[in-house]
Residue, then its C-alpha position, 0 to 999 in steps of 0.5 A: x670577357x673575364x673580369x676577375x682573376x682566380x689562384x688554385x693552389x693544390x699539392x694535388x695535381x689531379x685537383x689543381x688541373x681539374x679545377x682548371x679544366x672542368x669549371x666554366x669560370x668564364x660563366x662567373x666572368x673569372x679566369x685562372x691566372x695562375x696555379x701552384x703545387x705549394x703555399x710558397x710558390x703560390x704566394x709568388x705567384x699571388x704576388x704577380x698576378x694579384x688575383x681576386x679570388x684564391x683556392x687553396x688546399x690547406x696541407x701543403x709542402x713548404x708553407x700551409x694554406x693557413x699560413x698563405x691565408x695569414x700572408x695574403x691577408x696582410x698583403x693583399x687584403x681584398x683577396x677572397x680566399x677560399x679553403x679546399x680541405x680533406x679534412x673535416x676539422x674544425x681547429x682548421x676551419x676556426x684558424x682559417x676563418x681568423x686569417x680572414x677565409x670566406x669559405x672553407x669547403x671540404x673534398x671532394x667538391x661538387x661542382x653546384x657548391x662551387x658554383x654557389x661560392x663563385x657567384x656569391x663571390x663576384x657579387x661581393x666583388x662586385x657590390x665592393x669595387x662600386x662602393x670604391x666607385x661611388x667613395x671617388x665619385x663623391x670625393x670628386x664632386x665635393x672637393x676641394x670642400x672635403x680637403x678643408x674639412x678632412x683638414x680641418x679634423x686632422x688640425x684638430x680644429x672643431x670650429x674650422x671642421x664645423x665650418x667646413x662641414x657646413x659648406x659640404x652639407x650645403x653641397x650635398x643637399x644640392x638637386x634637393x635629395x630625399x632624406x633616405x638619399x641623404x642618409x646614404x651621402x651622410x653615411x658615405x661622407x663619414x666611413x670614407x672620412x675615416x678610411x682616409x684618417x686612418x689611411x693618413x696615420x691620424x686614427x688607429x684601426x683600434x679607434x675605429x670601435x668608438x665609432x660603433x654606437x654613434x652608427x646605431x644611433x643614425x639607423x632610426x633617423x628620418x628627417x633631414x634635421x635628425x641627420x645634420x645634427x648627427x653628421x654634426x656629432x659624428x665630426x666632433x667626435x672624429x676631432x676629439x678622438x684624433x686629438x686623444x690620440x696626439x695627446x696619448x702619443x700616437x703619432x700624426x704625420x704632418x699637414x702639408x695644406 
């Protein structure tokens, strides 16, 4: 049974219907939802069937496979989209890789290569949609815990955000875990922490970066002190880059708990 949807769009019909026929894309758990002969009719047909995986030639009639790349990653950004050229151009493969492109293969294309992108493809599919499972198991066994804490930051209250840290920290060393265990829930607690703000309107995608040395830090981390202490740091850091961010005028939806 197919798991996940795949989109080729080729100006080529030859191509288009051979990758259809010729590839056994139920082998990887896919199937072809649908094709189109140009960026613009294949953008609609992306928007209806919202697919998982996307092929696309890169010169086409009406609107380019760049420019389908640069909208798709705007609408759709879990989308993996792999690019199908005849052209040996680095230009090309550069613009495509900064419109978020995993891959960029030329034609014609040995049916082994592709075998290799689609596998690496629905492991990475796969390995991202247990991350969402594993952020909704975690909001769901430590709420309403979590709402007071993720609050608390968005009032800008350290001491409240502290508090409530607290109360989580006592909930997730519940069952005793190891400290490499821990690390994994700490980490986990943290980057969904930050998705919901930035979600929410109260940190901007660019506010994100300061978060990068605070990360390092918690890779040589053993003892579950160390990371208390860290995960105790992360939050104040969180509280004072979202009070930056009210004062430097960015604006912040209101609370409603």
């Amino acid at each position: 049974m197919a798991r996940y949807r795949v989109v080729i769009i080729d100006d080529d019909k030859m191509i288009r219907e051979g990758l259809v026929k010729t590839i056994p894309w139920p082998e990887w758990g896919l199937e072809v939802s649908g094709t189109a002969d140009n960026g613009k009719t294949g953008l609609e047909v992306i928007r209806k069937t919202r697919p998982h995986i996307i092929l696309t030639d890169i010169r086409m009639p009406k609107m380019d496979g760049l420019e389908l790349s640069r909208r798709v990653r705007e609408e759709l950004p879990a989308a993996k989209i792999v690019v199908l050229s005849g052209y040996d151009d680095f230009a090309y493969a550069q613009q495509a890789l900064r419109f978020g492109v995993v891959d960029y293969l030329l034609k014609p294309v040995w049916a082994e290569e592709l075998h290799r992108v689609m596998g690496e493809l629905v492991k990475t599919i796969e390995k991202e949609f247990q991350e969402k499972l594993e952020y909704i198991t975690l909001k769901k066994e430590i709420s309403p815990g979590i709402e007071h804490y993720l609050n608390s930051i968005k009032r800008e209250d350290e001491g409240m955000a502290l508090a409530a840290l607290d109360t989580l920290i006592q909930q997730l060393k519940t069952g005793d875990p190891s400290p490499e265990q821990l690390k994994k829930a700490y980490l986990k607690l943290s980057e969904w922490t930050l998705e919901v703000l930035r979600y929410d309107g109260f940190l901007a995608a660019g506010e994100l970066k300061a978060f990068k040395e605070l990360y390092l830090e918690l890779q040589p981390l053993l003892t579950e002190e160390e990371l208390d202490r860290w995960l105790r740091k992360f939050t104040q850091e969180t509280v004072k880059i979202v009070r930056a961010g009210a004062g430097g005028g960015q604006h912040h939806p209101a609370i409603t708990k």
